[in-house]
C-alpha positions in Angstrom: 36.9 3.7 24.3 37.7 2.2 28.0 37.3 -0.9 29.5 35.9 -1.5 32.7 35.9 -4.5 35.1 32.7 -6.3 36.4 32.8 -7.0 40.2 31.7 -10.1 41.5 28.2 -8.5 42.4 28.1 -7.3 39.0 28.9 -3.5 39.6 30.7 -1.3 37.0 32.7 2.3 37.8 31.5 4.3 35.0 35.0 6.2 33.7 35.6 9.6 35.2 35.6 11.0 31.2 32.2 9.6 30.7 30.6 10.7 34.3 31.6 14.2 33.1 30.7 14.4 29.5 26.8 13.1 30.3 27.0 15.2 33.4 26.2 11.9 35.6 25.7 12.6 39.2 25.4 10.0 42.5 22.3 8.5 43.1 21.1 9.4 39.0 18.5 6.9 37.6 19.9 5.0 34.9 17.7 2.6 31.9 19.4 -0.3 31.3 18.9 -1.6 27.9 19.9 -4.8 26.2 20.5 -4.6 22.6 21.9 -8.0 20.4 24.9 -8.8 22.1 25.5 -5.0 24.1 24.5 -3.0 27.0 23.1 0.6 27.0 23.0 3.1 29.8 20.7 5.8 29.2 20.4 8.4 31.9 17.2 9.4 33.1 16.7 13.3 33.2 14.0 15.2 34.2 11.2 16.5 32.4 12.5 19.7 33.5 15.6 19.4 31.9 14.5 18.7 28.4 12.8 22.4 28.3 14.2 24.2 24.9 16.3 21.6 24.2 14.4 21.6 20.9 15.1 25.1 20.3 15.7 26.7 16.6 14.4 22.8 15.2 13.3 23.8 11.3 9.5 23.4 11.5 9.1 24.5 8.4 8.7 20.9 6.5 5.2 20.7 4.0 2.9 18.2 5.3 1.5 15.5 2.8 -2.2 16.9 1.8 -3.9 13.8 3.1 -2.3 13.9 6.5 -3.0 17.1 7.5 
């Protein structure tokens, strides 16, 4: 885990480590959520992007008789 500092217009340098891991480019949309007493960044990706990514998912589970 790393710490970063908050300037005094309330910017933060996302760590190098993290950039690269979630492939975080300039200009990238971010969502900024709060959650209890945290903040979450989740980056925004294309639709495009999320093609196949739920490839070989086990679709075989049985569906409840009255739901179907």
């Amino acid at each position: 885990m790393e710490a970063v500092l908050v300037s005094r217009k309330y910017q933060v340098v996302i760590p190098r480590a993290v950039r690269e891991a979630l492939h975080i480019r300039p200009g990238q949309r971010m969502q900024v959520i709060q959650y209890e007493d945290r903040i979450e960044l989740i980056p925004i990706r294309p639709t495009s992007e999320m093609r196949g990514f739920l490839k070989g998912i086990d679709v075989t589970i049985e569906q409840v008789p009255d739901r179907v």
